[in-house]
N, C-alpha and C positions, 0 to 999 in steps of 0.2 A: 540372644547373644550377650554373654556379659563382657563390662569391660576388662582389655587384658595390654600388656605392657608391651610398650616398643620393640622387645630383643628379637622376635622370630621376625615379625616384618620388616626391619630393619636388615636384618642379615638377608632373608630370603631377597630384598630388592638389592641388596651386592650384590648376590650371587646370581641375578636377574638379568640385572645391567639396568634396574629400572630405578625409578626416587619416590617414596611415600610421600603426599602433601600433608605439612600442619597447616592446619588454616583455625587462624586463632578466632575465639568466640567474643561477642563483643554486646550480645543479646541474647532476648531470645530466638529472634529472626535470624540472627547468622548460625546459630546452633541446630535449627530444622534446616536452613538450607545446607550446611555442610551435611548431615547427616543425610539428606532426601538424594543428594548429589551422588555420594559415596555408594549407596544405592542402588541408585539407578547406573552408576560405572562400576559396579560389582569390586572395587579396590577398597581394601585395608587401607585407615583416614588416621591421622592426629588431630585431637581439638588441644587447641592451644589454649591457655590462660594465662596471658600476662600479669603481673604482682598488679599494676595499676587499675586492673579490671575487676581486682578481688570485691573491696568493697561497695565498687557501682554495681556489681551482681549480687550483690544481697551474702556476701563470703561461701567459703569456698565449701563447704557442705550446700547450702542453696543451688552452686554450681553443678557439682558432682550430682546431688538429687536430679537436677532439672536434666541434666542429660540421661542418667539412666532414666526417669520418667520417659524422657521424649523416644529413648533408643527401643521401650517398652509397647509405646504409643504405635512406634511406626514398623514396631516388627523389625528392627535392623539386624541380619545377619551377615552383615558382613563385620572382619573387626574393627574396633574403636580402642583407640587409648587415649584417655585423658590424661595433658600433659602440662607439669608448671612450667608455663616461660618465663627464663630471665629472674628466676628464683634467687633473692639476694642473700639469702641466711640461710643455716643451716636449721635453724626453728621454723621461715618461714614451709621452709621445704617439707621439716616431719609432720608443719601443720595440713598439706596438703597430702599425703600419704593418709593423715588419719582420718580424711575428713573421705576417701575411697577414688583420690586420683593415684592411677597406675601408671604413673612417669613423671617426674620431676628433672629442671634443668637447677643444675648449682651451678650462677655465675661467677665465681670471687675471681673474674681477670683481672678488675683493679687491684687485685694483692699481688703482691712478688710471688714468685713462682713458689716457695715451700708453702705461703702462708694457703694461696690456691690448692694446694694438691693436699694440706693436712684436712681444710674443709671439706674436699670435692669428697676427699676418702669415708669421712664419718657420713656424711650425706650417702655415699653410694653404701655399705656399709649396714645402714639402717634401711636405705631401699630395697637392696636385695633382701632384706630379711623379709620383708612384708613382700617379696614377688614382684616388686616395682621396678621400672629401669631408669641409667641416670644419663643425661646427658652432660658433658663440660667444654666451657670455653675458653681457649688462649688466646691471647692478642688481646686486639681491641675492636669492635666493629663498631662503624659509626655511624651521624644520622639521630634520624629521631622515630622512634616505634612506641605510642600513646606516651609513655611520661617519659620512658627513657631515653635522654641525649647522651650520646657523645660525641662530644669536638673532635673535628680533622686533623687538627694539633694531638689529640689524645689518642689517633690511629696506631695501631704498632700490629704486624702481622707476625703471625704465631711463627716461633722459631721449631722446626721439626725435632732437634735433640728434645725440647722440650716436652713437647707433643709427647715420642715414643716415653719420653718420663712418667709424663700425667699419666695414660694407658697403663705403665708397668706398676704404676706405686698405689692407683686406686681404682680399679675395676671396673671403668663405665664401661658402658655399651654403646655408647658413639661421643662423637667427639668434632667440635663448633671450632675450627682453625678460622682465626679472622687472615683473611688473604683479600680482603678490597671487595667487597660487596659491602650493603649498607642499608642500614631500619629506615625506613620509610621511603619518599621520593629520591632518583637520581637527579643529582644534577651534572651535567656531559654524560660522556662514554663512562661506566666503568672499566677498570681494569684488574681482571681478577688473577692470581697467583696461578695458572693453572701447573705448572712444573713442579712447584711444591705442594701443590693439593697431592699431585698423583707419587711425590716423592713421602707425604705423611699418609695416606691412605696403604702404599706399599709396607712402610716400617712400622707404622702401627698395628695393621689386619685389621683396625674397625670402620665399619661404617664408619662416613663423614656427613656434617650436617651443611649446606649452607643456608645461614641469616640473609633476610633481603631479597627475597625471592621474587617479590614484585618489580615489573620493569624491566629486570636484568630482557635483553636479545635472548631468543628463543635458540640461537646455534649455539647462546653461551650455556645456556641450561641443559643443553646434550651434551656438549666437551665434561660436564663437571657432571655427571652422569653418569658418563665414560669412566669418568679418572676415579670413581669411589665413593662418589656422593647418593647416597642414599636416602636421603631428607632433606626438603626443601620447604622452609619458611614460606608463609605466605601471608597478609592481612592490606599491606597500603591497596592494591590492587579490589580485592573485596570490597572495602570501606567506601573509593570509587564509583565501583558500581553502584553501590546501595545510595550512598550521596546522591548520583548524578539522576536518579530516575524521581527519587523524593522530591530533588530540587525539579525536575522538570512537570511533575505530575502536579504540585502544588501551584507553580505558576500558567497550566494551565486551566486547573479546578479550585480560584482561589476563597471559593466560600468551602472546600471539603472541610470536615473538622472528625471524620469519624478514622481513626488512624490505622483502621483495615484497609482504608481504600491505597493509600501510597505503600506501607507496609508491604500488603501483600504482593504488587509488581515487584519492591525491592528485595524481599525475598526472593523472587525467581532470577530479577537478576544476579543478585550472589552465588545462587544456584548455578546459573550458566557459566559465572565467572570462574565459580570452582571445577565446575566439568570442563572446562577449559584447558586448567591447569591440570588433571590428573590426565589428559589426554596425550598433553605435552608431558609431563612426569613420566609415561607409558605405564603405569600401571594398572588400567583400567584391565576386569577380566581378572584381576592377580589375588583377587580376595579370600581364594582357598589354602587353608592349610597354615597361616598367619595369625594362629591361635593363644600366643604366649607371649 
């Protein structure tokens, strides 16, 4: 199975009522466990790659090789799309297209609204030419997910006029409404826009994305399921896992020194953490025909 881009799976899980997981890469261990996971739940996966992850992986050819290697390694047929997250340029973005990732996000929400939609457009533009699909984000979503902060102060949820705009002026193929979810941990209740999710998902027609998928209550991640969310963000939650069984493996084997012995539990647990989530997603089983 080679890799191929977000548009059919994204649409097919619309038109499902179900949500594709990203679940972004952060090694090589999170890379076999997303992919072993996906798998063994027979669903259509996003690996995610953050801007801030490019160079601690050895850059984004290193990336792109290591997964097709591993996708090769383990026989994956189900589909895969490698996706940039949080992509901040429109250079970083075509470097990732060249380098054979088949999805890129162009973030420019810190711009005013034309200056976002002139980028979002050349970005989507050059994606589609090479088969890739794009995702973009309005508003602001806050929090913190590996390098990128934004302040509570700097929060602003996407206005829908604007929304149907971006959609009509530059061709993505889904679309990241900041409505009150947030990168990394919560802290209280969130409170997500669900009125205007289901009001931009209506006057758009595209899949929605949402950011912050870790934490959110499991009845909020079916309501925005419901309402047209088709991709759901995932990494604090994985990270978690993986931390928590490290930290515990090591304080109780504190002479180990060979890093298969922690590694390897923490892999599986990533593993479970992901089947977890595509469980909850309801997509497991949906792996066929989500070819493009």
């Amino acid at each position: 199975m080679k890799l191929v881009s977000m548009t059919s799976m994204l649409r097919q899980a619309l038109e499902g009522g179900y949500a594709v997981g990203q679940f972004n890469l952060n090694n090589l261990e999170f890379t076999q466990a997303i992919l072993l996971a996906a798998e063994e739940e027979k669903t259509p996966v996003i690996l995610g790659v953050s801007e801030a992850y490019i160079p601690y992986m050895g850059g984004l050819p290193c990336i792109a090789g290591m997964v097709r290697s591993l996708m090769e390694h383990y026989g994956t047929t189900v589909p895969v799309a490698l996706h940039l997250d949080h992509g901040s340029s429109y250079e970083v973005c075509l470097r990732a297209l060249h380098a054979g990732f088949t999805s890129v996000m162009i973030d420019a929400s810190h711009h005013e609204l034309d200056r976002n939609i002139d980028i979002t457009a050349r970005v989507t533009e050059a994606a589609h030419a090479l088969g890739a699909s794009v995702e973009a984000e309005l508003g602001r979503i806050t929090g913190r997910e590996d390098d990128l902060v934004v302040d509570e102060a700097e929060a602003m949820y996407a206005v829908t006029e604007e929304c149907v705009r971006m959609v009509r002026e530059t061709g993505i193929d889904c679309l990241a409404p900041a409505l009150g979810s947030v990168h990394g941990p919560y802290r209280g209740q969130p409170k997500l826009g669900f009125e205007r999710m289901g009001e931009i998902r209506r006057l758009t027609g595209l899949p929605l994305v949402l950011h912050g998928g870790s934490g959110l209550p499991e009845e909020e991640i079916r309501q925005a399921i419901s309402l047209g969310t088709a991709k759901i963000n995932v990494n604090t939650d994985n990270q978690a896992a993986c931390t928590a069984v490290i930290r515990a493996y090591l304080a109780e084997h504190p002479e180990a020194y060979d890093p298969r012995s922690y590694l390897i539990p923490a892999r599986q647990a990533i593993q479970s953490a992901v089947q977890d989530k595509i469980r909850l997603f309801q997509s497991s089983g949906k792996a066929g025909g989500s070819l493009s």
